[in-house]
N, C-alpha and C positions, 0 to 999 in steps of 0.2 A: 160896721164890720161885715166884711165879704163872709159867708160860708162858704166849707170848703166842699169841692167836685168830689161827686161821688167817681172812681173808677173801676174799671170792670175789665178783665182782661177775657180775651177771646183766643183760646189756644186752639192750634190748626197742625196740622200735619202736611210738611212741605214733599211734592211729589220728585222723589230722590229715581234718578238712574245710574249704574254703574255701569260700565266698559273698561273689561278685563280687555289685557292686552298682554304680550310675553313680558315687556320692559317695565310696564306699570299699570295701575287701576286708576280710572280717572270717576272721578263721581261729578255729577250733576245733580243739583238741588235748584230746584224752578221757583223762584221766589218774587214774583213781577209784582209791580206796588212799593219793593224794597227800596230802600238806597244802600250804599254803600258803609255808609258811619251809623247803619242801623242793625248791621251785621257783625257777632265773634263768631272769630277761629278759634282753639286752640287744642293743643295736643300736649296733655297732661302727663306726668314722669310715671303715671300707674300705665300709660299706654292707650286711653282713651283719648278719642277727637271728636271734640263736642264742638257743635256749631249751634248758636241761637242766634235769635234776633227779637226787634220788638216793635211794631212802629204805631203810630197814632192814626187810629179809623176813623174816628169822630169826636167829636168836642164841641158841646152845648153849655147853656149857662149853668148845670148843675150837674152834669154828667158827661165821662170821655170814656171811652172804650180806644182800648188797647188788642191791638192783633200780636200775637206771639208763638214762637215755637222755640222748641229744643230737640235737637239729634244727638244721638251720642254711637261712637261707633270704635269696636276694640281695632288698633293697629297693630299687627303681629310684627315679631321680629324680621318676616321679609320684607319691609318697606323699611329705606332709610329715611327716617322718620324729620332729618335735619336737612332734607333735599324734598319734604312735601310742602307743596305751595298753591293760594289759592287765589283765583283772581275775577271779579263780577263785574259782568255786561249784559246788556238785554234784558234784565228781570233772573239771571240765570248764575250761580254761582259754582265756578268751577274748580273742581278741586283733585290737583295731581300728585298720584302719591306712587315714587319710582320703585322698583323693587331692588333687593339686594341681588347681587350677581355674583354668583360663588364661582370658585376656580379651581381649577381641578391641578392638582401637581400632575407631574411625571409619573409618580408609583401609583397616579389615579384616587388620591384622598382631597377629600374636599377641607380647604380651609376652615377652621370653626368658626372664625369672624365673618365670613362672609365677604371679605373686603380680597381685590386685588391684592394681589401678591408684588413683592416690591422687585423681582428680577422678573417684569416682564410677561409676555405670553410666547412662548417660545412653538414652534410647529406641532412639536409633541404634546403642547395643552392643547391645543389647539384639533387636533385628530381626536384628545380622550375628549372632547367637549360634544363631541358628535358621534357615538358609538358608529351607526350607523354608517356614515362614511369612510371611518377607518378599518371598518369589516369588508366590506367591496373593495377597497385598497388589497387586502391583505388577501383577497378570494383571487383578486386578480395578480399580483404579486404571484401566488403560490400555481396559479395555472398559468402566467407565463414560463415561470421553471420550470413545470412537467414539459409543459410543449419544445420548451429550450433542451429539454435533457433527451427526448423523445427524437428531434431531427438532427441533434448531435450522435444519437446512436444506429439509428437506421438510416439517415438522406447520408448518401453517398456524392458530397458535394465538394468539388475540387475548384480552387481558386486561380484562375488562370490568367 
């Protein structure tokens, strides 16, 4: 009768980068030594995204040590959670998570879902989506008209 291997796991901390971006946050977890089917994703209905893994360091006639980690990380409502996907190459496991895109109506309220709006993006969302450029419109809009009202009243200009 064989005895059984003693096992010993070895928990490590995987070196994580995130890159924020406008559209989305991509993380990177550097995992080299991994494979593929040594690796969970998953993102849980409480809103956490736990990544583990677990793979075999060594294995003698009485003893294996195991290398291991666990991540876990909260996903807020701005990420559509059903459009984050992850994919590993090079040792490197990447993981992209898009953000929601809110949309601004006409009278300038933001939808509460977060989701496009089903008529569209009309010009008018499209200006409130960018304070900023619809202010320069509207500075320049309003000093056209003065200067328009200005050479209508004084330039004594006959069309001949």
């Amino acid at each position: 009768m064989q005895a059984s291997k003693e096992t010993s796991y070895e928990d490590f901390e995987p070196l994580c980068k995130w890159r924020r971006d406008q559209n989305c946050d991509k993380l990177e977890v550097h995992l080299q030594g991994f494979k593929r089917q040594q690796l969970k994703v998953e993102i849980h209905s409480s809103g956490i995204l736990e990544i583990y893994g677990e793979r075999l360091m060594e294995e003698g006639k009485s003893k294996r040590i195991i290398s291991r980690f666990r991540k876990e990380f909260p996903v807020s409502e701005d990420y559509q959670r059903t459009q984050i996907h992850a994919k590993f190459y090079n040792g490197i496991l990447h993981l992209v998570m898009p953000k929601q895109i809110p949309t601004i109506s006409a009278a300038g309220d933001e939808n509460n879902d977060g989701k496009a709006s089903s008529s569209g993006t009309s010009y008018l969302t499209c200006l409130m989506k960018n304070k900023n450029i619809a202010l320069e419109i509207m500075i320049l809009a309003i000093s056209l008209a003065i200067v328009g009202a200005y050479v209508k009243k004084y330039c004594q200009c006959s069309l001949e």
